[in-house]
C-alpha positions in Angstrom: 34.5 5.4 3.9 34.2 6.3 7.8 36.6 4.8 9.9 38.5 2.2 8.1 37.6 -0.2 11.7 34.9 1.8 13.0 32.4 -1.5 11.8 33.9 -3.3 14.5 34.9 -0.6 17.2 31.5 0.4 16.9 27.6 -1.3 17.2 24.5 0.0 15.7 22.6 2.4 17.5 18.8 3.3 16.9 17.3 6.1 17.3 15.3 6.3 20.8 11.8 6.5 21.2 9.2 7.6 23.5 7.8 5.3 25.3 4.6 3.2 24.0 2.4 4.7 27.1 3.4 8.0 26.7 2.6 8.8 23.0 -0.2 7.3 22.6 -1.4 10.3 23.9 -0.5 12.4 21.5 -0.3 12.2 17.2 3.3 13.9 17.4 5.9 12.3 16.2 7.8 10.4 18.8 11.5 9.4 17.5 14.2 11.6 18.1 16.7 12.5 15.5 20.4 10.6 16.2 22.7 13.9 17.9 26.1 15.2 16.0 28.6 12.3 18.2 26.1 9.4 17.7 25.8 10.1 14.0 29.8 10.8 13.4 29.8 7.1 15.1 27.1 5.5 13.0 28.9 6.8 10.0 32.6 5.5 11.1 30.6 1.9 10.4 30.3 2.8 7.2 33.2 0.1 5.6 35.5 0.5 2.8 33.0 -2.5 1.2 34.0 -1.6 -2.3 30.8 -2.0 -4.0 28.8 -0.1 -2.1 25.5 -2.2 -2.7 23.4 0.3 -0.3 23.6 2.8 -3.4 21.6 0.3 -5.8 19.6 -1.0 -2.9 18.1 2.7 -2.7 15.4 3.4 -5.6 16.9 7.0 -5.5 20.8 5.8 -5.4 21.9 7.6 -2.6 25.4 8.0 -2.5 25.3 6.9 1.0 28.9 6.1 1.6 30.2 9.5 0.9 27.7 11.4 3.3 28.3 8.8 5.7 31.8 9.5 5.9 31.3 13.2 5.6 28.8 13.1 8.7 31.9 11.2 10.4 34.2 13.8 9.9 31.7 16.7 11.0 31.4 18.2 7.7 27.2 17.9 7.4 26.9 20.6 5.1 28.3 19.2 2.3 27.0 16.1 3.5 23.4 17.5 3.2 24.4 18.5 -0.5 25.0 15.3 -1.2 21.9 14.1 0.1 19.8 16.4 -1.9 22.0 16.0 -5.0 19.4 12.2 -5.7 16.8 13.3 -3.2 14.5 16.0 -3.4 13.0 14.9 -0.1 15.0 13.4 2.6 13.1 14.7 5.6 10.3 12.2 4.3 12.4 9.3 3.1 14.4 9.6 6.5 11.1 9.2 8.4 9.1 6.7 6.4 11.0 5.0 4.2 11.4 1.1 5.3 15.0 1.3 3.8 15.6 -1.2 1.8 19.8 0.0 1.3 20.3 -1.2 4.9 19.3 -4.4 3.7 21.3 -4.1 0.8 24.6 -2.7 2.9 27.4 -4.7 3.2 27.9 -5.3 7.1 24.2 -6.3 7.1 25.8 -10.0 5.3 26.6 -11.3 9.0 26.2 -8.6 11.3 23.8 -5.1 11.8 23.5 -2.8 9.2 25.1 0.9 8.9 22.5 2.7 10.2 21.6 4.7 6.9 18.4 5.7 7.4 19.2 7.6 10.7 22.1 8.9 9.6 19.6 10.6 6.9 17.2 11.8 9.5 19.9 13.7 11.1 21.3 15.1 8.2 18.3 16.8 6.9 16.9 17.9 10.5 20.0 19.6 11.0 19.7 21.1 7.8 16.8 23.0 8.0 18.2 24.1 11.6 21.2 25.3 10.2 19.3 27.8 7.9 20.8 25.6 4.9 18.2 24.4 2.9 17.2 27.3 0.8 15.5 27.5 -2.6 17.1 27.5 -5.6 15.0 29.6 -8.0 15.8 29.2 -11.7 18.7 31.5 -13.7 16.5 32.3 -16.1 12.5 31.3 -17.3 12.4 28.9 -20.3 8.7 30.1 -21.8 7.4 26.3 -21.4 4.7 25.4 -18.8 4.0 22.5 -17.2 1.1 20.7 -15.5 1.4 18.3 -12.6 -1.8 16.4 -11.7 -0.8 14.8 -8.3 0.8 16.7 -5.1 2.3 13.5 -4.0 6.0 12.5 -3.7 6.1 11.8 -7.1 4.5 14.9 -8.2 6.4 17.1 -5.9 9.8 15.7 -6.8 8.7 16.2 -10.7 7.7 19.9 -10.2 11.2 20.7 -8.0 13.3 19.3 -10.6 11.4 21.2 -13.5 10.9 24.8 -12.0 14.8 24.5 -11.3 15.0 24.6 -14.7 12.9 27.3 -15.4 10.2 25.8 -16.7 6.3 27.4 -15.1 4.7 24.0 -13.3 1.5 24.4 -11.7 0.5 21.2 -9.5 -3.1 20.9 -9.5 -4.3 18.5 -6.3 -7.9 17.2 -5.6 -7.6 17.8 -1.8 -7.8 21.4 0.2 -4.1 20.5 1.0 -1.0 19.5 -0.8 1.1 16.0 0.1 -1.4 13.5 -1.2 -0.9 10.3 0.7 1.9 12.1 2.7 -0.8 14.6 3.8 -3.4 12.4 3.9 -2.3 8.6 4.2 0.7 9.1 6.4 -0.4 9.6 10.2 1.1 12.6 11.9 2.7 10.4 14.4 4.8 9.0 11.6 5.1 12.0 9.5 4.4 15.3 11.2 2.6 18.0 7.9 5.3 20.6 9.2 7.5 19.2 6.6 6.0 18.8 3.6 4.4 22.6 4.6 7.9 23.9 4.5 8.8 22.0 1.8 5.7 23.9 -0.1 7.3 27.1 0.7 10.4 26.1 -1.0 9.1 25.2 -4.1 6.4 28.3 -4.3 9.7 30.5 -3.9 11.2 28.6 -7.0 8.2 29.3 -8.5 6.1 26.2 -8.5 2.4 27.2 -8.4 -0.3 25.0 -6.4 -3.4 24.9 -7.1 -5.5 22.6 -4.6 -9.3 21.6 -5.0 -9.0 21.0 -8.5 -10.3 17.3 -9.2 -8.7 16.8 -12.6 -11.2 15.0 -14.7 -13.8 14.7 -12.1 -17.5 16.1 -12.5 -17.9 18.1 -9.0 -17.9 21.3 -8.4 -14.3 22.1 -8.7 -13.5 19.9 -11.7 -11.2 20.5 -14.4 -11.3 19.1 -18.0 -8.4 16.7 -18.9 -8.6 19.0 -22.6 -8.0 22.1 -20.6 -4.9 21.1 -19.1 -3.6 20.1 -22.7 -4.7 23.2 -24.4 -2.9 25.7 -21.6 0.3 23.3 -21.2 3.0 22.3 -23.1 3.3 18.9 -21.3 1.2 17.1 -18.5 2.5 14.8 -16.2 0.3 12.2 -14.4 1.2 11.8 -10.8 -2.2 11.1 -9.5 -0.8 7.4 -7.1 -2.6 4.4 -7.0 -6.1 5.4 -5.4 -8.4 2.3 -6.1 -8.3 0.1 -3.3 -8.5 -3.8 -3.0 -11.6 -4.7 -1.5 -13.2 -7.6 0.1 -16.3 -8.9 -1.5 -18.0 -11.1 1.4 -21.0 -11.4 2.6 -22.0 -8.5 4.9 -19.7 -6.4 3.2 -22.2 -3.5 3.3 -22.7 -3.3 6.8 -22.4 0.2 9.1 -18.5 -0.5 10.5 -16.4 -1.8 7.5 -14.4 0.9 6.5 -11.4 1.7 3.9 -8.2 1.6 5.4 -7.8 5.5 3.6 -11.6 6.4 4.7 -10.4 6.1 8.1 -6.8 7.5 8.5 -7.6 10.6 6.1 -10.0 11.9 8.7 -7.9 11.9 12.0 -5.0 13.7 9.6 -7.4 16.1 9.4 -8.6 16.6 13.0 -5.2 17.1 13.7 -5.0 19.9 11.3 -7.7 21.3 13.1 -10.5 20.5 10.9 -14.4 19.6 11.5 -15.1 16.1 10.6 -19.0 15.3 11.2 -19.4 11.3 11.5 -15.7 11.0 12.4 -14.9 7.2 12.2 -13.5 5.9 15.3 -12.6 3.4 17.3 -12.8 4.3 21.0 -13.7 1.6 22.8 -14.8 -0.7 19.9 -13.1 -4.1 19.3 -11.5 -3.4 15.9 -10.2 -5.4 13.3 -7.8 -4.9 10.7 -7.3 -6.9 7.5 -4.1 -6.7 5.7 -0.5 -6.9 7.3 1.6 -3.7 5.3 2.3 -0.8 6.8 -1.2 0.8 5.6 -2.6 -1.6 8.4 -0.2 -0.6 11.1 -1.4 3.2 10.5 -4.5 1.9 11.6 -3.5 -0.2 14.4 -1.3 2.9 15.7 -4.3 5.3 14.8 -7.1 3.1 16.6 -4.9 2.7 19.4 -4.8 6.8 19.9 -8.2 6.6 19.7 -8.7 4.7 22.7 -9.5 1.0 21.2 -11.3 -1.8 23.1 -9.1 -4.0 21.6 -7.0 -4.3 18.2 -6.4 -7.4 15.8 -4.7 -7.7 12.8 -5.1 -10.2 10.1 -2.9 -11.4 7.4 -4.0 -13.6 4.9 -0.4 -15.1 4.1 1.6 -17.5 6.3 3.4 -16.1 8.5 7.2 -14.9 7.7 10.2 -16.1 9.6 11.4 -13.7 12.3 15.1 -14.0 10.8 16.0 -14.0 7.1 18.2 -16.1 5.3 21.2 -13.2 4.4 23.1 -15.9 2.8 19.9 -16.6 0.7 18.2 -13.1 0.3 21.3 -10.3 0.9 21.5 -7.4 -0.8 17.9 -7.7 -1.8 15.1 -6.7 0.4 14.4 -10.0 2.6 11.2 -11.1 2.9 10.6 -11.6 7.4 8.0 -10.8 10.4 8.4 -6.6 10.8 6.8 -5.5 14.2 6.2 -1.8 13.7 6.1 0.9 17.0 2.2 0.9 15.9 2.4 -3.1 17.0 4.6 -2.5 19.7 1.6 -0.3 21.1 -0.9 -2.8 21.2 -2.4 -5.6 18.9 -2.4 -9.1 18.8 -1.5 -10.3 15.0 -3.1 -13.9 13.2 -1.7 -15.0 10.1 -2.9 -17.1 7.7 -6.3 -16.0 8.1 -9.2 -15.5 5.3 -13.0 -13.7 6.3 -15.5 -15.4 4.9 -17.9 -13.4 6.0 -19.0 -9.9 7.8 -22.0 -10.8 10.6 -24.2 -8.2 11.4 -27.5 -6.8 12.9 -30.0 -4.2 12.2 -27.6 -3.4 9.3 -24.7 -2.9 12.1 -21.2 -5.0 12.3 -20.8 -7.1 14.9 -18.6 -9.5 13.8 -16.5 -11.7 11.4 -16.8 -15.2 10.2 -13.2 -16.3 9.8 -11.3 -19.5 8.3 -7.7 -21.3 8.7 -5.8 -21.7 5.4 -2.4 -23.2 4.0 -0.8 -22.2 0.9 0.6 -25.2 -1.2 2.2 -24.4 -4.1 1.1 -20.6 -4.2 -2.5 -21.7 -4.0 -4.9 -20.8 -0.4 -6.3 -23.9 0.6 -9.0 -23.5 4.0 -8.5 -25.6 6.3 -11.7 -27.9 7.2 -13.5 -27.6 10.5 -11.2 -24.6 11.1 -13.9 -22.0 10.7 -14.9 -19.1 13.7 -16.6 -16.1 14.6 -15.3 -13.1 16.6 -16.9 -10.2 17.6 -15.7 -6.8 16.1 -17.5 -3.2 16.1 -15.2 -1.5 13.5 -13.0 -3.5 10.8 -10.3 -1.7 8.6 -9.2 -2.9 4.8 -6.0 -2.5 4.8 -5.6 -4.8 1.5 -3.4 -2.6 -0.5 -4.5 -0.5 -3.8 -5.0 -2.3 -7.4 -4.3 0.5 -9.6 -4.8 4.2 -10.3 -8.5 5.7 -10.3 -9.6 4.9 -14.3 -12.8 7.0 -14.3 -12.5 10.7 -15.2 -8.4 12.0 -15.9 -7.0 8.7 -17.5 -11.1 8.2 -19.4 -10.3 12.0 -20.9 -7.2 12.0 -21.9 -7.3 8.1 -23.5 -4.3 6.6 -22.2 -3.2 3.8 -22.9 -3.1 1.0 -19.5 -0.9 -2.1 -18.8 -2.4 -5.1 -17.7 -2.4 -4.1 -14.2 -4.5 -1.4 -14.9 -1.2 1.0 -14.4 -1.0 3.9 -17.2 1.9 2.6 -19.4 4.8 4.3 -19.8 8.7 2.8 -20.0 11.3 3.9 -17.6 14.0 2.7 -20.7 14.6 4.0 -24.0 13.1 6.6 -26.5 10.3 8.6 -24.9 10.4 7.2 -21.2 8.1 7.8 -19.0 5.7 9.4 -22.0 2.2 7.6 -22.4 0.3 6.8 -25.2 -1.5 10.4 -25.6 1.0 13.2 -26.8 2.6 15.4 -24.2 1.2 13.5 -21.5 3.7 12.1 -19.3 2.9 9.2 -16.5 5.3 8.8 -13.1 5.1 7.3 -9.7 2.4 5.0 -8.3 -0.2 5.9 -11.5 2.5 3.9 -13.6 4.4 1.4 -11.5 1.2 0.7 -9.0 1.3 0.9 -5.5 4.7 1.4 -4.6 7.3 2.9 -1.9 8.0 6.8 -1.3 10.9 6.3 -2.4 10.2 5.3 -5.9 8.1 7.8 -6.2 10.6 10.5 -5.5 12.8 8.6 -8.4 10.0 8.4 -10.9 8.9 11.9 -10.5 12.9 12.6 -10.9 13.7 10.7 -13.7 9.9 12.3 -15.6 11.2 15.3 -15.2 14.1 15.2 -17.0 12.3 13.4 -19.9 9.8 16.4 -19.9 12.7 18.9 -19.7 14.3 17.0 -22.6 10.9 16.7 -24.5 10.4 20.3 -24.2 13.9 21.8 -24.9 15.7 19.1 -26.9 17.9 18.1 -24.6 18.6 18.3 -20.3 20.9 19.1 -17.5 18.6 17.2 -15.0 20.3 14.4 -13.4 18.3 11.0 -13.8 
């Protein structure tokens, strides 16, 4: 695989990035993509390991070793087949993904990982330069229909994989634009709409149908029934993601200036896209505070710094993780260690260890936080006495994570049946995988598994689409 020594010949090279100054003027994104030498050099590292762990490390199973080796011998267009042979969507993955197969790969034991994720990037960039990615529109029709509810990863991958096939899938999405939280979630900085707009117009020439303002299971003006979609179809799949967020019940919560994480990032995705958003939350020149230390959190730190921020904190409520893993201890799996994102490299000091007690106000307006020290002994928060503050802050994020998939409306209609997370349940094993309790109805991505990686979305919108093309033809062809 690669160059039999190119893993010592050869060190890890990242991809270079614009300096922090310079884009945060600007919600472009700011990496560039690896160029043909660097990449054929990245991919000699790729060692003749043996069991290539990376491949199990990635929810999607990338065969990484074989396009690494065929990036290092110049042959990218196979290499790109390759690619897209487990992954619908590599121009996302290769931007947002954290890649958990570099911490699976070999060399990463005692030394840098194979660069895998860059390697990716330039793959698929060069791609869809090269004219190459094309869409493949189904031999011939099979007379079934499907309905996807969700125009997320998950749901995108699922109605790929099906129209291929030749089944009719119309994807019906509550928001004026397909992507969900790609579109919506995902800043532009990280994830520019470009590609998931061209990806649209590959799927619409396979013959995927969207249809966008349509609030399965809602009651506004553009709802749709959950019964209608199961008297038109001949299977529904559930792709809707994991919308219901985790709040923080303190005092003061209800004050003017504590926000959702995803009631602030959705709107500036949108000014980008050239929209009108009256009452616009922002955070030019405010002191803002963000609660919760995932990546959702360093959207906002990155966002409110683009805005023009007095000042940007971040709090995590666990201890704060060592900045080097054990590999002897944690290797292949994904290690558990402080990650500074570019968003953090931009600005913001970071606290861990840190629990609000309380949201201070005036005149119904935030103005600041009552804080508290803890420890964690034995997996339980204990605050520490006398340890208790007050900062100011004029705008404060939750950025806490999502508990489970919206109950009210789609899942109420249709009656499935939940796990105890509150996740529509559905096995990824056996008979009938990925099927829910109600008949035809089908459940994949973060509506069954909870909040989750774009990368397991992709493979659970996959893998529920070859159960539904099995379901509706007696057998498939799909990969899973």
């Amino acid at each position: 695989m690669g160059k039999p020594t190119g893993f010592i010949e050869y060190q890890r090279l990242a991809e270079v990035s614009e300096p922090a100054a310079s884009r945060l003027t600007h919600y472009r994104e700011f990496i560039a993509t690896l160029n043909d030498e660097q990449a054929s050099l990245q991919g000699a590292r790729c060692m003749d390991c043996g069991i290539p762990f990376c491949n199990t490390g990635c929810p999607v199973n990338n065969i990484i070793p074989d396009w690494n080796d065929l990036v290092f011998r110049g042959n990218w267009e196979q290499a790109l087949a390759v690619l897209h042979s487990t992954n619908n969507f590599p121009d996302f993955t290769g931007r947002i993904c954290p890649a958990p197969c570099e911490a699976a790969c070999t060399l990463n034991i005692n030394t840098d990982p194979v660069g895998i994720k860059s390697i990716e990037h330039a793959i698929v960039d060069k791609g869809w330069q090269k004219g190459w990615i094309v869409p493949q529109p189904p031999r011939m029709k099979t007379g079934k229909s499907v309905a996807i509810v969700g125009s997320g990863p998950a749901g995108m991958a699922a109605a790929q994989q099906l129209a291929r096939v030749g089944h009719s899938v119309v994807v019906f999405e509550k928001n004026d634009r397909v992507g969900g939280l790609l579109r919506y979630g995902i800043p532009d900085f990280k994830l520019e709409k470009s590609h998931i707009d061209r990806r649209i117009e590959q799927m619409e020439a396979e013959g995927v149908v969207f249809r966008t303002s349509q609030d399965v299971g809602g009651d506004g003006e553009h709802a749709l029934a959950a019964e209608q979609l199961l008297a038109e179809f001949d299977a529904v799949v559930l792709a809707g993601g994991a919308e219901a967020p985790r709040d923080l019940n303190v005092p003061g919560r209800e004050l003017d200036g504590v926000h959702f994480a995803m009631e602030f990032l959705p709107q500036q995705n949108r000014v980008n896209a050239g929209d009108s958003v009256p009452g616009q939350i922002l955070a030019t020149g405010k002191r803002v505070v963000v609660i919760g230390g995932g990546d959702t959190g360093s959207d906002c730190v990155g966002t409110s710094n683009r805005h023009g921020a007095k000042s940007v904190t971040q709090f995590e409520l666990m201890p704060q993780p060592p900045e080097n893993e054990n590999k002897s201890l944690t290797w292949p799996y994904w290690p558990l260690k402080l990650r500074t994102s570019s968003s953090h490299e931009e600005g913001c000091v970071r606290d861990f260890a840190v629990s609000t007690k309380a949201f201070i106000g005036k005149k119904g307006k935030l103005k600041g936080l009552r804080l508290v020290r803890v420890n964690w002994i034995d997996g339980r928060m204990n605050e520490l006495p006398g340890s208790e503050v007050e900062i100011p802050a004029d705008l404060v994020l939750l950025a806490m994570g999502f508990v489970s998939p919206v109950r009210q409306g789609l899942l109420e209609q249709l009656g499935v049946e939940l796990d105890a997370r509150g996740n529509v349940k559905a096995t990824t094993d056996g008979a009938g995988c990925y099927a829910t309790s109600a008949t035809k109805v089908f459940a994949a991505g973060d509506m069954r598994r909870g909040q989750s990686l774009v990368v397991w979305a992709i493979r659970e919108g996959r893998q529920c689409a070859r159960e539904v093309d099995a379901f509706l033809m007696g057998s498939s062809e799909l990969p899973r």
